[in-house]
N, C-alpha and C positions, 0 to 999 in steps of 0.2 A: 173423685177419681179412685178408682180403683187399686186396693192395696198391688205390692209387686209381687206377690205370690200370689194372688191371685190373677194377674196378666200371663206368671207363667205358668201355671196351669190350665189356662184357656189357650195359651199359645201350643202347648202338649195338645191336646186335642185338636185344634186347626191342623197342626200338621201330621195328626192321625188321617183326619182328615183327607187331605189334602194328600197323604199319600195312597190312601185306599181309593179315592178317583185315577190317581194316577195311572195305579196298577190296575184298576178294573179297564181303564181306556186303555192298556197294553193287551191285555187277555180278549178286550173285545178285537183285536186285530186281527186276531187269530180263531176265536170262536167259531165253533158251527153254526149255520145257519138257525139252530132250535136253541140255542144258548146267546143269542142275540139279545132276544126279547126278555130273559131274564136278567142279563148285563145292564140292558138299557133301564131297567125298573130299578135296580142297585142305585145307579149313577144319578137316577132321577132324585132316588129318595136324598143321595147323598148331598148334591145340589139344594133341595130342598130345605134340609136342615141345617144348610150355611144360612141360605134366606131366612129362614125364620131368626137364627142367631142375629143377622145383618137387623130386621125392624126390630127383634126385642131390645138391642145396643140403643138404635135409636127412640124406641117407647122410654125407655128410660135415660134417655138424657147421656147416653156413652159415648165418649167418640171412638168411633168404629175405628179409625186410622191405628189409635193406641194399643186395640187389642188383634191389632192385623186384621181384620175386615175389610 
């Protein structure tokens, strides 16, 4: 199990995270139509490097529940 400082510094980044999609989904509201496709490639990558986060927890035997996953 994972020390508790180290849960909460993974939880500090989750919710970096998690607020930089937020905000990028609010900006894409509003965006011009040429700042679409750069938002969407943000939000892509940012999704993507939760995913990678989500199977490395599980390659190593973590349970994702404990570190917000």
């Amino acid at each position: 199990m994972p020390s508790e400082q180290f849960v909460e510094f993974f939880h500090d980044i989750l919710i970096s995270l998690h607020e930089n999609i937020r905000d990028l989904q609010g900006k894409k509201a509003f965006a011009d139509p040429e700042e679409q496709d750069y938002l969407d490639g943000r939000l892509f990558s940012y999704h993507e490097v939760l995913e990678i986060m989500k199977e490395s927890a599980q390659a190593f035997d973590i349970n994702r529940q404990e570190l917000g996953l």
